[in-house]
C-alpha positions as CSV (number, residue, x, y, z in Angstrom):
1,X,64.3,129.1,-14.9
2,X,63.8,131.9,-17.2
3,X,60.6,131.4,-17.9
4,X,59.9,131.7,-14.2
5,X,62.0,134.8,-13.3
6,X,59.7,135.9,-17.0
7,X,56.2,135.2,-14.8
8,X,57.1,136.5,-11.4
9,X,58.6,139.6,-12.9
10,X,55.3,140.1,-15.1
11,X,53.5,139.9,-12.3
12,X,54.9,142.0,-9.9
13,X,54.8,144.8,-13.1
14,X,51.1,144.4,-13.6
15,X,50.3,144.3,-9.7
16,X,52.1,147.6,-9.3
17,X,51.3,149.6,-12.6
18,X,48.4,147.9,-14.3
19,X,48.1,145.9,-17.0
20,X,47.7,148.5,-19.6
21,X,50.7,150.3,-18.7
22,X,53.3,146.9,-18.8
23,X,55.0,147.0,-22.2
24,X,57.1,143.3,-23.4
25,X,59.7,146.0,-23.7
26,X,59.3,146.7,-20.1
27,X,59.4,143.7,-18.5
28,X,62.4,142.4,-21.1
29,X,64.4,145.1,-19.8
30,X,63.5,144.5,-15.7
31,X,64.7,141.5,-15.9
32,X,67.8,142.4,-18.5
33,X,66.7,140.3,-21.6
34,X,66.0,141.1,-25.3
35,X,62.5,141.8,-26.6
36,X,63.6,138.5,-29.1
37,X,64.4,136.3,-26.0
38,X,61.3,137.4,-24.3
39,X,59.0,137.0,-27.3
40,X,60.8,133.3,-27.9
41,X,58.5,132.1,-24.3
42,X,55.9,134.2,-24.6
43,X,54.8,135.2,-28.6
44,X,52.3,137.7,-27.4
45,X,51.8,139.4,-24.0
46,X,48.1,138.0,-24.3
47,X,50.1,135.2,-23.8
48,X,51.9,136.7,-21.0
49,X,48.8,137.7,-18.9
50,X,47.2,134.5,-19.4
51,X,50.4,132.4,-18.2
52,X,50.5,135.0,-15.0
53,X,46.7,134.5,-14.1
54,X,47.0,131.5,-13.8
55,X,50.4,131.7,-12.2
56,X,48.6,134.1,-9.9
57,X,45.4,131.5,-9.2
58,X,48.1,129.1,-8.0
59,X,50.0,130.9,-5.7
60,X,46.5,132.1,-4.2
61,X,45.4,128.9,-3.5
62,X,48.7,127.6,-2.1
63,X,49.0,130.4,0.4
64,X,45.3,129.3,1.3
65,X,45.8,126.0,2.1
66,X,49.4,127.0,4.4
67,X,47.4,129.0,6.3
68,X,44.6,125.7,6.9
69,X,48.0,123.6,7.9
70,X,49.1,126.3,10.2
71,X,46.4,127.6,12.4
72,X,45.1,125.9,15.2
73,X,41.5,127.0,15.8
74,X,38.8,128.3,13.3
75,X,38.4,132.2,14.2
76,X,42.8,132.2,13.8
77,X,42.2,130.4,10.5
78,X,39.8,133.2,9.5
79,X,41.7,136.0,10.7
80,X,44.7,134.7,9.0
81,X,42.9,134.4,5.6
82,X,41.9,138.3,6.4
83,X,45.2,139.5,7.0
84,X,46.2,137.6,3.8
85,X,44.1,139.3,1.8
86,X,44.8,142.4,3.2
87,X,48.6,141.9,2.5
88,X,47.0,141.2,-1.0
89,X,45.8,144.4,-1.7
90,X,47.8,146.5,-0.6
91,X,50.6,144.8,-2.9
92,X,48.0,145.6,-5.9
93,X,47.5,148.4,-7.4
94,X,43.3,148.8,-8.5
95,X,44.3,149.4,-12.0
96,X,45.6,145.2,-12.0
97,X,41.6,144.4,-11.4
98,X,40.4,147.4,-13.6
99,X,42.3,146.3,-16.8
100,X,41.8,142.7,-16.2
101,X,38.1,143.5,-16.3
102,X,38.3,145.8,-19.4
103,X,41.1,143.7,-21.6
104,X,41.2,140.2,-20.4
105,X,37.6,139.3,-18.9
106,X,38.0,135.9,-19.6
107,X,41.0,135.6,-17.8
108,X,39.2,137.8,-15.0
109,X,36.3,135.7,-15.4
110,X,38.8,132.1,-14.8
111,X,40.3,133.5,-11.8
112,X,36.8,135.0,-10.0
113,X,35.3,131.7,-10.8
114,X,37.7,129.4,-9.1
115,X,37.6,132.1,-5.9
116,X,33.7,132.9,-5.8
117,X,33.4,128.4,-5.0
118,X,35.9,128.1,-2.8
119,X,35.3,131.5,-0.6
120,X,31.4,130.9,-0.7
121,X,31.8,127.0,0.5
122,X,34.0,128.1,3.3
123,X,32.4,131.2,4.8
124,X,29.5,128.2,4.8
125,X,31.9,126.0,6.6
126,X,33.3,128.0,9.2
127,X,29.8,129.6,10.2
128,X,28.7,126.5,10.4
129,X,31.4,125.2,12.6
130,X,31.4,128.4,14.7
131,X,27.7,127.8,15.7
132,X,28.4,124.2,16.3
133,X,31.3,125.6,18.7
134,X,29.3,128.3,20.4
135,X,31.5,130.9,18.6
136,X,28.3,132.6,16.7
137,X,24.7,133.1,18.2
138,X,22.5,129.5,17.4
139,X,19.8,132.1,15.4
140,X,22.4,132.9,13.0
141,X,21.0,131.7,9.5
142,X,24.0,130.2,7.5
143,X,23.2,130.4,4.2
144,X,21.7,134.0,4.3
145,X,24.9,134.9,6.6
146,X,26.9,133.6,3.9
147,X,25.6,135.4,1.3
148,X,25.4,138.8,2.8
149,X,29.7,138.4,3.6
150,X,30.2,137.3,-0.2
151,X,28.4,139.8,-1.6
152,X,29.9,142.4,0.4
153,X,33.1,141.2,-0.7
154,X,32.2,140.9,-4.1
155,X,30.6,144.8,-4.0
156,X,34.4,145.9,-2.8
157,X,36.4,143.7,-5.9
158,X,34.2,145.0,-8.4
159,X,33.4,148.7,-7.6
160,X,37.1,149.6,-6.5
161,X,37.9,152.1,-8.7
162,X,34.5,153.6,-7.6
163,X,34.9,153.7,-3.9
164,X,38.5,154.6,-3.9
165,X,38.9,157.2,-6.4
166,X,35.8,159.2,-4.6
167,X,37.1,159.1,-0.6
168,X,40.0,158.2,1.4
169,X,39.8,154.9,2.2
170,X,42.3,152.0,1.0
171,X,41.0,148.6,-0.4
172,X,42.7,147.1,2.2
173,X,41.2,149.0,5.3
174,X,37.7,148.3,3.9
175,X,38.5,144.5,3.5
176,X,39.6,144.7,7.1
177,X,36.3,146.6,8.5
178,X,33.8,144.9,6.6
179,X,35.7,141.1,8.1
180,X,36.2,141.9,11.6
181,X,33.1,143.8,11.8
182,X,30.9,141.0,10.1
183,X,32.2,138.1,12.6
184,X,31.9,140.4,15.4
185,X,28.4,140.6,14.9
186,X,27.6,137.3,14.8
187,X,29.2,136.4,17.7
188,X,28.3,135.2,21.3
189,X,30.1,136.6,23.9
190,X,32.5,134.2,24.3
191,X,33.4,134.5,20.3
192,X,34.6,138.2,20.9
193,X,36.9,137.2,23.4
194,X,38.2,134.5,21.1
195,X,37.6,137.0,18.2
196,X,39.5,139.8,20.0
197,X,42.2,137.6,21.0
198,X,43.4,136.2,17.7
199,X,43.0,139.5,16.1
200,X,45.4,141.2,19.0
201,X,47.4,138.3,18.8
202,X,47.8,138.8,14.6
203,X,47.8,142.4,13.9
204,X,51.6,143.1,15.9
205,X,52.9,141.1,13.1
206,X,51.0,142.7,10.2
C-alpha cells in the first residue's frame, strides 16, 4: 500500500538524516510521488512523524518479542536483545533522537514511555531468573541492579549528542560495553562461561 511504502520510506529518511532535515518534498520524490499525493495521506508532516513513531514503537516491539520466541536460554535471550539494539543504532543517525526531543517531545515522550516499562520489568525478570539459575552471584540486589542498568542506559539515549560529538566512540560500541560488561559482573563463574559462550556464539553473525 502507499501509505505503507509513505511510512517506511519516512522512516528510513529521518533515521538517516534527522528529522529536521526530511522535507515532504523529499520524501514525495524518494518514493516518486507528488507533493499533492503525499499531502492527500498525510496533511502535515507533524502528521507524518507522529504516524512513523508509532510505526517505529511497533516494529520495536515485534522484533522484541521474535527474539523471546527464538532463543532458547535467558543470557542468549539477553545477548540477542543487545545485539538488536546495537543493529538499532548504528542504523540511526543521533540527530533522529536529538530532533525528536527538540520538535516532537510528546511523540519522544510516547515512545520512551512504552520502552522505559517494558525494559525496566525485564532487566527485573531476567536478574531475577539468572540468580534463581545460578547465572548471577545470590548477593546480587535486584531492584538496585536494575536500576543502576536502566539508568546507564537511559544516561547514553539522552546525552548522545554529548558523548559522541566530544570523543570517538559510537552509540553502538558504548551500548555494547556498558551490556556485556554489566552481566559480566554479576556473574558466577559458571555465568561467564555461559555469558562468553552465547556472546562468541552471536557476534560471527553481527
Amino acid at each position: 500500500m502507499l501509505r505503507d511504502n509513505i511510512i517506511n520510506t519516512s522512516v528510513k529518511l529521518f533515521r538517516s538524516m534527522g528529522i529536521r532535515s526530511v522535507t515532504m518534498e523529499m520524501v514525495a520524490d524518494e518514493i516518486g510521488i507528488s507533493k499533492r499525493t503525499l499531502y492527500e495521506h498525510f496533511k502535515t508532516k507533524d502528521e507524518l512523524v507522529e504516524t512513523c513513531v508509532h510505526s517505529e514503537l511497533n516494529r520495536l516491539i515485534g522484533k522484541d518479542t521474535s527474539i523471546i520466541e527464538r532463543s532458547s536460554h535467558i543470557i542468549e535471550t539477553y545477548l540477542l536483545f543487545m545485539w538488536s539494539h546495537i543493529q538499532e543504532l548504528r542504523q540511526t543517525n543521533y540527530l533522529f533522537i536529538k530532533d525528536l526531543r527538540q520538535l516532537y517531545p510528546s511523540s519522544l515522550y510516547c515512545m520512551t514511555t512504552e520502552f522505559e516499562s517494558r525494559i525496566k520489568e525485564g532487566i527485573k525478570n531476567f536478574i531475577e531468573k539468572g540468580k534463581g539459575q545460578n547465572i548471577f552471584r545470590p548477593e546480587i540486589n535486584v531492584e538496585l541492579a536494575t536500576i543502576i542498568l536502566f539508568e546507564q542506559l537511559q544516561m547514553l539515549m539522552e546525552n548522545s549528542e554529548k558523548i559522541f560529538s566530544m570523543h570517538y566512540f559510537s552509540p553502538a560500541e558504548v551500548f555494547e560495553h556498558i551490556s556485556i560488561n554489566f552481566i559480566r559482573g554479576m556473574a558466577t563463574k559458571e555465568g561467564v562461561e555461559l555469558i562468553d559462550h552465547y556472546y562468541n556464539e552471536h557476534q560471527l553473525t553481527n
